[in-house]
C-alpha positions, 0 to 999 in steps of 0.5 A: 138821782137814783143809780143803774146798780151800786156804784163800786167801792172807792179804792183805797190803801191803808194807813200804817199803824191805824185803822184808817184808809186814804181813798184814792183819786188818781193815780200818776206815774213819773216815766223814766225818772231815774237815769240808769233805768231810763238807760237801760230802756234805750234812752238818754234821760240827763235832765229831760222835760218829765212826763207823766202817764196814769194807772185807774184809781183801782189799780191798787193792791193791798200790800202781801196780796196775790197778783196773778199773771196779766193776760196777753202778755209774756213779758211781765215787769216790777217796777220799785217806786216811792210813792207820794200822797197828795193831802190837800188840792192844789194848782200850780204849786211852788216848789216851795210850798210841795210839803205842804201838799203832801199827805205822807209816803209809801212803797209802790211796785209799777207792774208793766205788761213790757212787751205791750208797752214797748209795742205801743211806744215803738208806734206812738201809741198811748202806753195804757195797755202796758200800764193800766191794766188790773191789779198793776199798783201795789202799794203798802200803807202809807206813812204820813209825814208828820211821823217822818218827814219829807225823805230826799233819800233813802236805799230803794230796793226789789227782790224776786225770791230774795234776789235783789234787782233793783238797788239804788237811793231815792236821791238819784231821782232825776225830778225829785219830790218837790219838782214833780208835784209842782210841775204836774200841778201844773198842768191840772190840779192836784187833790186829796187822793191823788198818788204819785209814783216817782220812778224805777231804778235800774234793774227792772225784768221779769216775774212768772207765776209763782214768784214772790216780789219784796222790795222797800225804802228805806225809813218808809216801808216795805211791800211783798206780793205774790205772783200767781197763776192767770185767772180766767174770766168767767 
């Protein structure tokens, strides 16, 4: 087999504290998982049936990256979530056995075009251009869990030039950790590679180009990126 030009480089994040990378296979996003911010969008979410969209693989940045301002949009979003790492494949998944799975944890941003994604909602459309668009998955390394557990809480926390927006602990999940691995397994089965972003908090708004975005868990990390100008294609 002979390839029609070079095949692009797997994505990938770093690893704290080392040198390796973990590649990435997939990347799945839990909607609306935390009840103040499913609120805030409109919804009443007390314990709804989760559901899930998905970023490409290279979606992912690098912690302390410059992301610049997506095009077609005027309404650009953070989004702070825990992020799960899947170690080892597996299908339909006990509750009971999810720690198992699970490689280790990071710090990820959800970056949301929002006007795009209301649009497509409000026609029942898919939310792709809302969501899995380049450079929307900031992640900083990841923390495996054999250095820390398997946290169920910890404060959750963004800031947009060092004023706090989002607030919150990661036991106000509505599906917590365990519960949304094995339900996602589910329906396809989960490999080496795979992350999980678990939800946003409420307090999710705008950026504009020069703005610097932090945010962390607790116990896990933090993450920083810039927000600069549009690039334009050449």
């Amino acid at each position: 087999m002979t390839f029609l030009f070079p095949p692009q480089s797997p994505a990938t994040v770093a690893v704290d504290g080392t040198a390796d990378t973990f590649p990435v296979r997939r990347i799945f996003c839990v909607g609306r998982n935390y009840e103040a911010h499913a609120r805030e969008m409109g919804k009443d979410p007390t314990r709804e049936a989760p559901f899930f969209f998905t970023k490409p693989a290279d979606a992912v940045v690098d912690n302390n990256s410059q992301v610049p301002y997506p095009p077609e949009t005027s309404n650009f979003h953070y989004e702070i979530e825990l992020v799960v790492a899947i170690g080892k494949d597996g299908f339909n998944i006990p509750e009971e056995a999810v720690h198992e799975y699970i490689y280790g944890y990071s710090v990820g941003i959800d970056l949301t075009r929002r006007d795009l994604q209301l649009a497509a909602r409000d026609k029942g459309r898919p939310w792709d251009w809302g969501k899995a668009f380049d450079m929307s998955a900031p992640c900083a390394p990841l923390v495996p869990s054999s250095k820390i557990g398997h946290p169920s809480s910890g404060r959750i926390w963004l800031a947009v030039n060092g004023d706090v927006k989002q607030d919150a602990d990661i036991a106000d999940l509505i599906w917590n950790v365990p519960e949304i691995v094995s339900i996602l397994s589910r329906s396809m089965k989960l490999k080496q590679g795979d992350l999980i972003y678990t939800g946003t908090p409420a307090g999710v708004g705008p950026v504009v180009a020069g703005d610097k975005i932090t945010g962390g868990v607790d116990g896990i990390g933090e993450i920083e990126i810039d927000i600069t100008p549009t690039e334009m294609a050449e």
